[in-house]
C-alpha positions as CSV (number, residue, x, y, z in Angstrom):
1,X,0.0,0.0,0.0
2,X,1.6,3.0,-1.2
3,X,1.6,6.1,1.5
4,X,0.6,9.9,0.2
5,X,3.7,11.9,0.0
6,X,3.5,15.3,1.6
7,X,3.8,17.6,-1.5
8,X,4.3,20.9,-1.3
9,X,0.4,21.0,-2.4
10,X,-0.6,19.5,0.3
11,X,1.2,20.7,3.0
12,X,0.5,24.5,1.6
13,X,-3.9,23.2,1.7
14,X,-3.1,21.7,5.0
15,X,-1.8,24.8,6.5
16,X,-3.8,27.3,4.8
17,X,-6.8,25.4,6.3
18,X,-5.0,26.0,9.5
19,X,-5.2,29.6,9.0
20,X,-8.7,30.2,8.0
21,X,-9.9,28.3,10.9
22,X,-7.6,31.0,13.5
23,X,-8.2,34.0,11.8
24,X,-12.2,33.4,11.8
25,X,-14.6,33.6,13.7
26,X,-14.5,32.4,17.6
27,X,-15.6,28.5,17.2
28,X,-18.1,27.8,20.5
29,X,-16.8,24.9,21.3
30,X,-19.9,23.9,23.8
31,X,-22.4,21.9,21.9
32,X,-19.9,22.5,18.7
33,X,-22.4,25.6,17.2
34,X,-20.8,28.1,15.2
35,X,-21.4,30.7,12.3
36,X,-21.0,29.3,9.3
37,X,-19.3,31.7,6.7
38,X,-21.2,30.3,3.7
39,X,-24.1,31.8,2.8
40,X,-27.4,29.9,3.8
41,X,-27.9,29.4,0.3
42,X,-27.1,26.3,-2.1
43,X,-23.9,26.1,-4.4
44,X,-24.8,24.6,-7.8
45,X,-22.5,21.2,-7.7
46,X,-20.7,20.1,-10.8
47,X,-22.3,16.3,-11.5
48,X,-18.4,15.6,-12.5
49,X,-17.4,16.5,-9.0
50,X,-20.1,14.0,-7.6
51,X,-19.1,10.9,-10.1
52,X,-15.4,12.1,-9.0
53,X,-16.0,11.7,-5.3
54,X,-17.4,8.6,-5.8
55,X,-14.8,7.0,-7.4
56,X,-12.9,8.5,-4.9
57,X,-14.8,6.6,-2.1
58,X,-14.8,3.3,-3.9
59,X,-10.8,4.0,-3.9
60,X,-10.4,4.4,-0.4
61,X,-12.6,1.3,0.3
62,X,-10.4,-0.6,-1.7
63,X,-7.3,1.2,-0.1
64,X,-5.8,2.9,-2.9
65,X,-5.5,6.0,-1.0
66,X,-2.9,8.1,-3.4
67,X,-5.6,7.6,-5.8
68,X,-8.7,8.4,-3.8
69,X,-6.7,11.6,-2.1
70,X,-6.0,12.7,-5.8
71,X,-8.9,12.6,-7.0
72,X,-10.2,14.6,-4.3
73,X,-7.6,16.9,-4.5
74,X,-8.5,17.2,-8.3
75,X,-12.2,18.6,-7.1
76,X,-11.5,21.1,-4.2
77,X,-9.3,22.6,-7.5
78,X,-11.6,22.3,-9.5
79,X,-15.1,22.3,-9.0
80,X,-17.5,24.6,-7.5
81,X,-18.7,21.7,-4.4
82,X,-21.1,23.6,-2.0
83,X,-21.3,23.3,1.6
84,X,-22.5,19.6,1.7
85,X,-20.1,17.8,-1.0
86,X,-16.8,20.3,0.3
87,X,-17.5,18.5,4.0
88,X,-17.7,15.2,2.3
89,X,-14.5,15.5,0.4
90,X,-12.9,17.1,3.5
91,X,-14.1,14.6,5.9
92,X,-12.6,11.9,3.4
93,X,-9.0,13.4,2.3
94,X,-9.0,13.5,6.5
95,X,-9.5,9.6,7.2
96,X,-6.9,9.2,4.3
97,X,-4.6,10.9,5.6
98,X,-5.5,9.3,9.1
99,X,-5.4,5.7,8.1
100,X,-1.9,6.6,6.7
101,X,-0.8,7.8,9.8
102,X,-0.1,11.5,9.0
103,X,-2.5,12.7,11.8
104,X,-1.0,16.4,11.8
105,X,-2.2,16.9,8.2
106,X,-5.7,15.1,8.6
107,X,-6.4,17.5,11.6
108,X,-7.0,21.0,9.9
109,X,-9.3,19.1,7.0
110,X,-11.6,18.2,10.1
111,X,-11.3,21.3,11.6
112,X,-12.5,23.0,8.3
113,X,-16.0,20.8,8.8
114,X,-16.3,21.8,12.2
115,X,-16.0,25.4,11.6
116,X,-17.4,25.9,8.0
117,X,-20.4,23.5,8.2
118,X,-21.2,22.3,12.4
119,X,-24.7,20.8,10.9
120,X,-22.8,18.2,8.8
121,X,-24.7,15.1,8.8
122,X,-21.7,13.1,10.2
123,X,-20.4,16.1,12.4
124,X,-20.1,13.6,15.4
125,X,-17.9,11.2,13.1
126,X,-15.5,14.2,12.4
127,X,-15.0,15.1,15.8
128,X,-14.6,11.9,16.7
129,X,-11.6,11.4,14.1
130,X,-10.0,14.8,15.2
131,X,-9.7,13.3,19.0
132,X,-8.4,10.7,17.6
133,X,-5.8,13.0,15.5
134,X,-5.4,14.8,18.9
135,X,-4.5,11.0,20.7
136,X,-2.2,9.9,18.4
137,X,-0.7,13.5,18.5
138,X,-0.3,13.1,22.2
139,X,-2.7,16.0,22.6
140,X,-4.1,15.0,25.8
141,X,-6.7,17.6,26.6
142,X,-7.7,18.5,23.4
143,X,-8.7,14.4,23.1
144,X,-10.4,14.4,26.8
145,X,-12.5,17.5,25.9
146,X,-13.6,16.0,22.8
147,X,-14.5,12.3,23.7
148,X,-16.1,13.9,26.9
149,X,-18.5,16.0,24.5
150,X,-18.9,12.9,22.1
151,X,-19.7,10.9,25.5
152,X,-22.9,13.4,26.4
153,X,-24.1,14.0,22.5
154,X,-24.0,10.0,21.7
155,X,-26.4,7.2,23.1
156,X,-25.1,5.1,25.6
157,X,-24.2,1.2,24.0
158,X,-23.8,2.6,21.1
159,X,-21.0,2.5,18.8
160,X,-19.7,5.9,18.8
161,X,-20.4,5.9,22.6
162,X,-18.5,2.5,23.4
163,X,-15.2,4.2,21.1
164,X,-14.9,7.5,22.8
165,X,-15.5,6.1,26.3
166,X,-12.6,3.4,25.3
167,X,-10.6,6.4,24.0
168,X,-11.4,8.3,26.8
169,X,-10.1,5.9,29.5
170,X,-6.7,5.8,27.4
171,X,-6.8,9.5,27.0
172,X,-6.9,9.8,30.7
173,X,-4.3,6.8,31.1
174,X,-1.5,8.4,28.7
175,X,-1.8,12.1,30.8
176,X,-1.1,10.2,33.5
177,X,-4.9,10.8,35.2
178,X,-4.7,7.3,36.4
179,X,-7.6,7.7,38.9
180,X,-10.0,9.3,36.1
181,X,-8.4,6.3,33.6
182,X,-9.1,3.4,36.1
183,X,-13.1,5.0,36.9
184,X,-13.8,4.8,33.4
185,X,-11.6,0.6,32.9
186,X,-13.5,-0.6,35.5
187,X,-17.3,0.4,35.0
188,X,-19.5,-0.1,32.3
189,X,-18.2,-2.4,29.9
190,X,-14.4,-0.7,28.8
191,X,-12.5,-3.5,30.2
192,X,-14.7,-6.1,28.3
193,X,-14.3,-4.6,25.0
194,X,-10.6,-3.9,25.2
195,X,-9.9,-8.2,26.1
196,X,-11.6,-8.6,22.5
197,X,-8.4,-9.4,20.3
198,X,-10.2,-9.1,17.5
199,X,-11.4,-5.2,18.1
200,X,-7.6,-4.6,19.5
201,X,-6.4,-6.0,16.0
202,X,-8.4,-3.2,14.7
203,X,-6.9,-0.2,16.6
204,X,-3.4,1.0,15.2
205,X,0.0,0.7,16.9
206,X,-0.1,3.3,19.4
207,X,-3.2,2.7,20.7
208,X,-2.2,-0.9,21.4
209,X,1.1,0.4,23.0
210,X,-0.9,3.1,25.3
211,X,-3.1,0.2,26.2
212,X,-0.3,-2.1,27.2
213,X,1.4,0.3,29.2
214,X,-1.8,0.9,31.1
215,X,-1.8,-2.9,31.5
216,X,1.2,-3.2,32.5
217,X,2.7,-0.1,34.0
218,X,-0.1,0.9,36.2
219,X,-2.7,-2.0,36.5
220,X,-0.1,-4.4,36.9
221,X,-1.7,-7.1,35.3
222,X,0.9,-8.5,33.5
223,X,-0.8,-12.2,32.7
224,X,-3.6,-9.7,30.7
225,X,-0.9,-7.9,29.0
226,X,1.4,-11.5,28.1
227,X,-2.2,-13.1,27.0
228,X,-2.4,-10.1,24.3
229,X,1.2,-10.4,23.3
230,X,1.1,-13.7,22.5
231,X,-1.5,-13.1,19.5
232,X,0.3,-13.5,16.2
233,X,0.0,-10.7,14.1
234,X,-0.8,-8.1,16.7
235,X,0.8,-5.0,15.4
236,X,1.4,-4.0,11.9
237,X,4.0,-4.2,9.9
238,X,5.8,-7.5,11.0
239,X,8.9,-5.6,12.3
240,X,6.8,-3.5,13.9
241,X,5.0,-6.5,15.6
242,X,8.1,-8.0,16.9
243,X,9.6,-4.9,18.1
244,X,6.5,-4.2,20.6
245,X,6.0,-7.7,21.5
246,X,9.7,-8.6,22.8
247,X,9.8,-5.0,23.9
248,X,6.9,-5.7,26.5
249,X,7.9,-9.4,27.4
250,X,11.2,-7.8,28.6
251,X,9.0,-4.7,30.3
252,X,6.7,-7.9,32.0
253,X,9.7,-9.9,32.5
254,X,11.9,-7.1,34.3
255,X,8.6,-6.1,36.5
256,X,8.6,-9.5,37.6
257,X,12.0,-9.4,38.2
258,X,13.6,-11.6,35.7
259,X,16.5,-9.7,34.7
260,X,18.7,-12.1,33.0
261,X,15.1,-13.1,30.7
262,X,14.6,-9.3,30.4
263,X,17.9,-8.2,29.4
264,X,17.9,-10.8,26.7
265,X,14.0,-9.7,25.5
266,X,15.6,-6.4,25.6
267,X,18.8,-7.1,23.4
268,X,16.4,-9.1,20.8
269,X,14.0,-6.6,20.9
270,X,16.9,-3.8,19.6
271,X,17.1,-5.4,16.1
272,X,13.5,-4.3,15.3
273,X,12.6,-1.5,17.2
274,X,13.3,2.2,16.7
275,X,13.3,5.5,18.3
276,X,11.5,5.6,21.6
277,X,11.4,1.4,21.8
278,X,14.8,1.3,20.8
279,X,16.0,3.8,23.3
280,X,13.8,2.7,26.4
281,X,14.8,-1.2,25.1
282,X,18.5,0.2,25.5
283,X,17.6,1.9,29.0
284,X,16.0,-1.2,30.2
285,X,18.7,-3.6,29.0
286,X,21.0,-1.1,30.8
287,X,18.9,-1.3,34.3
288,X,18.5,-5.5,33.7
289,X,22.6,-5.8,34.2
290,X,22.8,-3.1,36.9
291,X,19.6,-5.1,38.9
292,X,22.7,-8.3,38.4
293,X,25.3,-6.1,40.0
294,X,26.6,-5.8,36.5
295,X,28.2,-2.1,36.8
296,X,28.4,-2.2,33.1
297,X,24.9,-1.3,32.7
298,X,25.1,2.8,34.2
299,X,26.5,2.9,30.8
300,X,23.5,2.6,28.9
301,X,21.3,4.0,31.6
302,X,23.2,7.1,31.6
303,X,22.6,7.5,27.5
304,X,18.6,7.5,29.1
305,X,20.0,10.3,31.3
306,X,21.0,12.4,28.0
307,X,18.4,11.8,26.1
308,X,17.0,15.0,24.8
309,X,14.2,14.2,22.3
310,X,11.8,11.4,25.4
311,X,12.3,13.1,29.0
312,X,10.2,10.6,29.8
313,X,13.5,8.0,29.3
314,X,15.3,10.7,30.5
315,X,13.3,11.2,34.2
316,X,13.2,7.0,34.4
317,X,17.1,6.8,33.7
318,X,18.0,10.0,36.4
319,X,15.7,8.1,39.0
320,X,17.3,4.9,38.5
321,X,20.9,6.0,38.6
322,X,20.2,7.8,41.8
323,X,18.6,5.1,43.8
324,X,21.3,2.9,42.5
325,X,24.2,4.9,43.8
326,X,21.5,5.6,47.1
327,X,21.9,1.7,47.3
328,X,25.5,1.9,47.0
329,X,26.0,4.5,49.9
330,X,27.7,7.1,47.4
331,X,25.3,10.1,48.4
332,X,27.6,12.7,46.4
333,X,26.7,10.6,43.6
334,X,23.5,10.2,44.4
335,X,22.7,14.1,44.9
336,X,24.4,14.8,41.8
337,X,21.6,12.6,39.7
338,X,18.6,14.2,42.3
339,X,20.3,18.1,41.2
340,X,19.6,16.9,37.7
341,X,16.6,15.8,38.0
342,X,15.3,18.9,40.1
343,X,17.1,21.0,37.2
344,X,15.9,19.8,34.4
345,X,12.4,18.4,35.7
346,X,11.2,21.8,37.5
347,X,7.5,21.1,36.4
348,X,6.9,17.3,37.7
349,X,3.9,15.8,39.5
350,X,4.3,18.0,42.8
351,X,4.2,15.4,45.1
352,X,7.0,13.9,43.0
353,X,8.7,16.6,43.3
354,X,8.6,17.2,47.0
355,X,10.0,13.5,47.7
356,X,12.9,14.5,45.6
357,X,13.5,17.6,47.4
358,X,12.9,16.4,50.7
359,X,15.4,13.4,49.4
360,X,18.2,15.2,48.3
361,X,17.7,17.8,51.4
362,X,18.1,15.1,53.4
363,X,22.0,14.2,51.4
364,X,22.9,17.6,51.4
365,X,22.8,18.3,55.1
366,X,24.2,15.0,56.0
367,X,27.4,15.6,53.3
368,X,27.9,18.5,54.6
369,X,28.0,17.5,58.5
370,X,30.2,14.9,57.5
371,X,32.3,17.0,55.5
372,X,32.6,19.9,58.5
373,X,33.5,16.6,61.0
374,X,35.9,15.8,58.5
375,X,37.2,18.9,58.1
376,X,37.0,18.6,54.3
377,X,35.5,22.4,54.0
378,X,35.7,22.5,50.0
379,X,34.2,19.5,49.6
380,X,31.0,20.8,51.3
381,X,30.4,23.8,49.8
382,X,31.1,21.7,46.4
383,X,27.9,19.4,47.4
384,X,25.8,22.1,48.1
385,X,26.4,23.6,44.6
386,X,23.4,25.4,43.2
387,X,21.1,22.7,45.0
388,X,19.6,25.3,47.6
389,X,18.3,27.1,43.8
390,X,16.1,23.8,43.1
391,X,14.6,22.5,46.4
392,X,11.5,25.1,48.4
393,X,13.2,27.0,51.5
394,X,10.8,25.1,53.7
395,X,12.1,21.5,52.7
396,X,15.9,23.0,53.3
397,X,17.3,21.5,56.6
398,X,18.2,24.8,58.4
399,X,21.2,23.0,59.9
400,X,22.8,22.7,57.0
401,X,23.8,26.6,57.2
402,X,24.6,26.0,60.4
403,X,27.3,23.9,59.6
404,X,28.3,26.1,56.6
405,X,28.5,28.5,59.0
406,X,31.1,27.2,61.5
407,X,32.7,26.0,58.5
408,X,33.4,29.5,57.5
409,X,34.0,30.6,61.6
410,X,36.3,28.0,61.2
411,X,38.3,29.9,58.1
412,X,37.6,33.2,60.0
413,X,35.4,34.2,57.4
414,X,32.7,36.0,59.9
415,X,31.0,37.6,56.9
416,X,30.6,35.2,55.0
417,X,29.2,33.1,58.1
418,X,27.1,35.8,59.4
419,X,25.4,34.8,55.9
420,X,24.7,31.5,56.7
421,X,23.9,32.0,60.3
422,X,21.1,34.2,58.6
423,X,19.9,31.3,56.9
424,X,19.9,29.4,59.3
425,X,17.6,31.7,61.7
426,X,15.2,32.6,59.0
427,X,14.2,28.8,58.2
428,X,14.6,27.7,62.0
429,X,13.3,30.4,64.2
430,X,14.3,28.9,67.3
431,X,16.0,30.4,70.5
432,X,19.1,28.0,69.2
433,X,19.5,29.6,65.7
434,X,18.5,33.3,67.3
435,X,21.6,32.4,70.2
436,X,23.9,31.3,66.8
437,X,22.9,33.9,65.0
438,X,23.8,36.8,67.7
439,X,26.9,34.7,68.9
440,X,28.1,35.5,65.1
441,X,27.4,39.1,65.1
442,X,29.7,39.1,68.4
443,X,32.6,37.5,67.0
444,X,32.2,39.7,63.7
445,X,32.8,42.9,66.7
446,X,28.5,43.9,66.2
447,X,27.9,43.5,69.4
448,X,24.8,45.7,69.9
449,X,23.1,43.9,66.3
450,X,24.4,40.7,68.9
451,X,22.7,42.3,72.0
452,X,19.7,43.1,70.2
453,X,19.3,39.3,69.4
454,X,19.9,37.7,72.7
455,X,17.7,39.9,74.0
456,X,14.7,38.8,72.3
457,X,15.5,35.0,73.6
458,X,12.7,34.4,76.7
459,X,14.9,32.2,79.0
460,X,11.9,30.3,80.5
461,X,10.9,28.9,77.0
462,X,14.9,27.6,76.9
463,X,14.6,24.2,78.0
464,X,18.2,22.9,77.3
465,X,20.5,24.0,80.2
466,X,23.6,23.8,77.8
467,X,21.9,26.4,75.5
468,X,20.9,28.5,78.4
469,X,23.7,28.7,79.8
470,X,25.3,29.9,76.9
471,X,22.7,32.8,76.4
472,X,23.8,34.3,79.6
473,X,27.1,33.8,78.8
474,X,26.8,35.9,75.7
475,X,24.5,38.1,77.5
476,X,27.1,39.4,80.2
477,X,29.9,39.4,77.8
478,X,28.2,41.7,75.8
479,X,27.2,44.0,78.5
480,X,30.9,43.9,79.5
481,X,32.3,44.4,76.0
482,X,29.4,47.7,75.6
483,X,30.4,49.1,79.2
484,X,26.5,48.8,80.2
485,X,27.7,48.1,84.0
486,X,24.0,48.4,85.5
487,X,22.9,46.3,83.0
488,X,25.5,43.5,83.8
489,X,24.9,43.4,87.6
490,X,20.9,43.5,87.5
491,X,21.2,40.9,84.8
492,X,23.5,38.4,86.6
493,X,21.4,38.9,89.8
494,X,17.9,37.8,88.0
495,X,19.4,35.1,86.2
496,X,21.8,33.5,89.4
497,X,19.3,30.6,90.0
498,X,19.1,29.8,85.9
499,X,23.2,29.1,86.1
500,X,25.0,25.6,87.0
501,X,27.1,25.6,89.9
502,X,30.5,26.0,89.1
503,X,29.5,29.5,86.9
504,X,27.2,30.4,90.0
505,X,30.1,30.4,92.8
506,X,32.1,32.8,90.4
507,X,29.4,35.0,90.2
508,X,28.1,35.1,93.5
509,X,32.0,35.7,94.1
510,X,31.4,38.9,91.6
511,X,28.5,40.3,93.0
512,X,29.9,39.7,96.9
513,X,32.8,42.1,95.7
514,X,30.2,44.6,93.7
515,X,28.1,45.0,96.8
516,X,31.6,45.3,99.2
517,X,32.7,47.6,97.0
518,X,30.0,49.6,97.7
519,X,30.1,49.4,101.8
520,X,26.7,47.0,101.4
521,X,28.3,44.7,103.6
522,X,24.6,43.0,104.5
523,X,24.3,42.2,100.5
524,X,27.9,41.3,100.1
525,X,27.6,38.9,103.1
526,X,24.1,37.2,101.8
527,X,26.0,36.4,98.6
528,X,29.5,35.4,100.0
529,X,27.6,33.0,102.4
530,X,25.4,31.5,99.5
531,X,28.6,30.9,97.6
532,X,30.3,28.9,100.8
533,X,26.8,27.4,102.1
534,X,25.8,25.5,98.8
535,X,29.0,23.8,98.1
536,X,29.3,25.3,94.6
537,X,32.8,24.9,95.1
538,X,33.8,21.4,95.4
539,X,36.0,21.4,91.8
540,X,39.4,21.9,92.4
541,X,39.7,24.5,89.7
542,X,36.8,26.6,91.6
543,X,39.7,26.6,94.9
544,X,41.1,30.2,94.5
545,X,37.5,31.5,94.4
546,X,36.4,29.6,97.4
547,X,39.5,30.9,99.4
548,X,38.8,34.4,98.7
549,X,35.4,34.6,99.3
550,X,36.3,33.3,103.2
551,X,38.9,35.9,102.8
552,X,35.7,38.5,102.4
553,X,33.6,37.2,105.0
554,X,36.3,37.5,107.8
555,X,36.7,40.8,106.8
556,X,32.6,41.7,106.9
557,X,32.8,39.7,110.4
558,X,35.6,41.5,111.4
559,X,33.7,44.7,110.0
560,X,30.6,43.9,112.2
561,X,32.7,43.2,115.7
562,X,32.4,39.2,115.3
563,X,35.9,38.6,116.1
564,X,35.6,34.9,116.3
565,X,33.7,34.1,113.3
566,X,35.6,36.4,111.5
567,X,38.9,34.6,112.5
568,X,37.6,31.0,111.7
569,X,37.0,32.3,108.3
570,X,40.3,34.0,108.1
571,X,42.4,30.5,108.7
572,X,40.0,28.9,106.1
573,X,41.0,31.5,103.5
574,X,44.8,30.3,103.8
C-alpha cells in the first residue's frame, strides 16, 4: 500500500486550512455551534465532481488511497462543491490521511467541517476522528474534551459511545490521570471490550502500546498484558510486531523481576525497534545488568539520562541512577543525579517533586555535617552547589547553614558566616539559631546587632540548660564588652538561680565584691555565704574563688565586731 507523500500542495492546503480556521470567527466549542461563513444558500454542484467523489470513495474502500486523495484533491481545484459535497470531500481526504498515519495533516481538514459546516450530517464522526488526531498526536486535553463532548451527545451502548468512552479511558491513562483512567476501565463495559483481540487487532500501533502500558505499567496485570502479546499478528508491519511484542515481554519480564530473561528480551528486541522502543529497550537492557550487579549497565542508563528528544527516558534513567548509587551509599553521587533531576524536571507531578526535594535535602545536610567533621570544608560547599536554587526554602534542613557556618568561623570568614547563620535563623526560628545567630554578630565585633538578638530570647521557654547557659554567657559578655555596667549586675542577679554551679560560685564571688565595693556589707555577706553554704565549690579549679570569698567574710565579720567568726574564716582562707 503506497503512502501519500506530503507535497508541497498539500502541505500548503493543509496549512492554509490552519489559518482560515484561526483567523475566523471564535468557534463555540460547547455543543460544537458556530457561524458558518457560507451563505445559507445552495452552491450549484458540478455532476463531475459528484461521479469524482465517488470514485474517490470506492478508492479508499479498496485502499488505494494516493488515488482516492487525488482525485479529491482534483475537485477542491476544481469544482464549485457547495457546503454539503466540500464537508464530504474534507471529511474523506482526512480519514486518508488518518489511516496513513499522517494525523498532523488530517487534523485541519476536520477542523475546516467543524467550523465551516457544524450541521454536517456526520459532524459527530468528524470530531470523533480529530480526537483521535489529537491522541495519536499526544494531545491529551484537546482528546479528553472531545471524547467527553462525544460521551454526552451520543447514546449510551452505542458505537460511537462504546469508542470514545474506550478512547477516553486511554486518553486519561497516557496524561497520567490514572484515577479518572481506572473509573472509566472498571465500569460499564471498557475492560470487556478492550480483552476482545479481534477489536484490539483493529486499533493501530499506538493505541495498542498506550493500552499495554496501562496494563502493565499501572494496572499491573501483566498475565492480561502476556495473554495479548502472545497473539500472532498483533501490530502492523511484522517488524513492527516484533519490536512491541519482545519489547513488552522484557518490560513484563523485568517487573517481575527476571533480569537475565529481560535483558535478553531487551537485546532481541533492539534489532527491530526504533526511536523511543529502541532507546527505552537500550535503558531497560542497561537497568537489567545493573539489577545483576553488572556495573556495566550505568553505561546505557546514563545514555537515558541524556536523552533530549523522550524526558520521559530521560526522568526514568535520572531516577534509576540515583537510587542505584542511594543503594550503594555514594550520596555525592547520588545528589548529583537528584540536582539533575530537580534542574531539568522543575514542572513534575508535585508530590514527585517534593519526595525529591525532601530526598536530596536530606543528602545535602548529612554531606555536609560529614564534611565539617571531617574537616574537608571545600568538599562541602562543592555538594551544596546550586542545589539550595532547586529545592523550596521550607524542605531545606536549616542545619545545613549551620554547619556552613562554623565552616566559615572556622576559616575566619565572619561575613561570610554571618550569611549563613542568617539562613539558618530565618528557616529555624528557634532560641538555638537566634543564640547562633547573635553569637556570630559578636565575634564579627556587632555586638549591639548581637545584643539586640539575645535579648529577644525568653529564657523560660529555653529548655536545654547547655543552651541557656550559653545565652547568659553571651549576654554578660556583651554587657561587658558595651560598658553597660548596670545592665550587667541586675542581669547576673535575675538570672543567678538559671546558672550551674561551678559558673554560680564565680558570680556570687562577683556580685559579693560589687556589693563590698560599695560598703553594702549586709548584700555582700548574703551572697559570700550563698557561695560557701551550697557547696558550689567542690571542683578543684573553683579553689582560688572559694578561698577568697572566706577571705571577704572574715573581713565583713571583722567589720561587724564578730571577732571569732571572722577569725575562723580568716584560717580557712589560707
Amino acid at each position: 500500500m503506497k503512502k501519500i507523500k506530503n507535497n508541497p500542495l498539500s502541505i500548503l492546503l493543509a496549512f492554509a486550512l490552519l489559518l482560515i480556521i484561526s483567523a475566523g470567527s471564535v468557534l463555540i466549542f460547547q455543543g460544537y455551534t458556530a457561524v458558518s461563513a457560507e451563505a445559507a444558500g445552495t452552491t450549484a454542484v458540478s455532476p463531475k465532481a459528484l461521479d469524482m467523489y465517488k470514485k474517490a470513495l470506492n478508492d479508499y474502500k479498496a485502499d488505494r488511497f494516493v488515488s482516492a486523495y487525488r482525485r479529491l484533491e482534483f475537485i477542491l481545484n476544481n469544482y464549485e462543491t457547495g457546503k454539503t459535497l466540500s464537508s464530504d470531500v474534507y471529511y474523506l481526504c482526512g480519514k486518508i490521511l488518518y489511516r496513513q498515519g499522517n494525523f498532523y495533516m488530517a487534523k485541519p481538514y476536520f477542523q475546516r467541517i467543524i467550523y465551516k459546516n457544524p450541521d454536517y450530517k456526520k459532524i459527530y464522526n468528524v470530531i470523533f476522528y480529530m480526537a483521535r488526531s489529537d491522541f495519536n498526536l499526544k494531545n491529551y486535553r484537546r482528546s479528553i474534551r472531545d471524547f467527553k463532548f462525544l460521551l454526552s451527545k451520543s447514546k449510551k451502548g452505542g458505537r460511537l459511545y462504546d469508542r470514545s468512552l474506550i478512547y477516553l479511558t486511554l486518553s486519561y491513562a497516557s496524561c497520567g490521570r490514572t484515577k479518572s483512567a481506572d473509573e472509566l476501565f472498571e465500569k460499564d463495559h471498557v475492560k470487556k471490550i478492550l480483552k476482545k483481540i479481534i477489536y484490539l487487532r483493529k486499533r493501530d500501533n499506538y493505541f495498542k502500546s498506550v493500552y499495554l502500558n496501562y496494563l502493565i505499567n499501572h494496572k499491573g496485570d501483566l498475565s492480561g498484558a502476556l495473554m495479548i502479546l502472545n497473539n500472532k499478528g498483533l501490530f502492523k508491519p511484522e517488524k513492527d510486531d516484533r519490536c512491541y511484542k519482545l519489547y513488552y515481554k522484557g518490560l513484563i519480564a523485568f517487573k517481575t523481576k527476571k533480569y537475565p530473561a529481560a535483558q535478553n528480551y531487551f537485546v532481541r528486541s533492539s534489532n527491530y525497534c526504533s526511536g523511543y522502543y529502541y532507546k527505552n529497550g537500550l535503558v531497560y537492557y542497561g537497568m537489567a545488568l545493573a539489577e545483576q550487579k553488572n556495573p556495566s549497565g550505568i553505561k546505557y542508563i546514563e545514555m537515558g539520562a541524556s536523552e533530549i528528544g523522550y524526558p520521559g527516558i530521560k526522568l526514568k534513567s535520572l531516577k534509576f541512577i540515583a537510587d542505584y548509587y542511594g543503594k550503594e551509599n555514594k550520596p555525592r553521587e547520588e545528589l548529583k543525579y537528584l540536582k539533575r533531576i530537580l534542574f531539568d524536571f522543575p514542572y513534575m507531578p508535585e508530590k514527585e517533586k517534593t519526595e525529591t526535594e525532601k530526598k536530596a535535602s536530606g543528602l545535602i545536610y548529612n554531606i555536609i555535617k560529614k564534611d565539617y567533621k571531617n574537616k574537608s570544608f571545600d568538599d562541602a560547599f562543592t555538594s551544596l552547589g546550586r542545589i539550595e536554587f532547586l529545592i523550596a526554602p521550607k524542605y531545606i534542613n536549616p542545619k545545613t547553614y549551620l554547619y556552613l557556618s562554623k565552616i566559615k568561623i572556622k576559616e575566619k570568614d565572619e561575613k561570610s558566616a554571618l550569611i549563613y547563620a542568617k539562613k539558618y535563623y530565618v528557616l529555624d526560628k528557634s532560641p538555638r539559631s537566634e543564640y547562633f545567630l547573635a553569637d556570630v554578630y559578636f565575634k564579627s565585633a556587632n555586638y549591639k546587632k548581637s545584643l539586640a538578638l539575645i535579648k529577644g530570647i525568653d529564657l523560660k521557654s529555653v529548655k536545654s540548660l547547655n543552651l541557656r547557659n550559653k545565652i547568659i554567657k553571651l549576654k554578660l559578655k556583651l554587657y561587658k564588652k558595651l560598658k553597660y555596667a548596670g545592665d550587667y549586675v541586675n542581669f547576673l542577679k535575675t538570672s543567678l538561680n538559671l546558672l550551674p554551679p561551678e559558673d554560680k560560685l564565680k558570680n556570687l564571688y562577683f556580685l559579693g565584691r560589687e556589693e563590698f565595693g560599695k560598703n553594702d556589707l549586709k548584700a555582700a555577706d548574703a551572697y559570700f555565704n550563698e557561695a560557701v553554704k551550697n557547696n558550689y565549690a567542690k571542683e578543684k579549679n573553683n579553689a582560688d574563688i572559694l578561698y577568697e570569698t572566706y577571705y571577704y567574710l572574715g573581713l565583713i565579720n571583722y567589720s561587724n565586731k564578730n571577732y571569732k567568726l571572722s577569725l575562723e574564716y580568716f584560717k580557712k582562707s589560707y
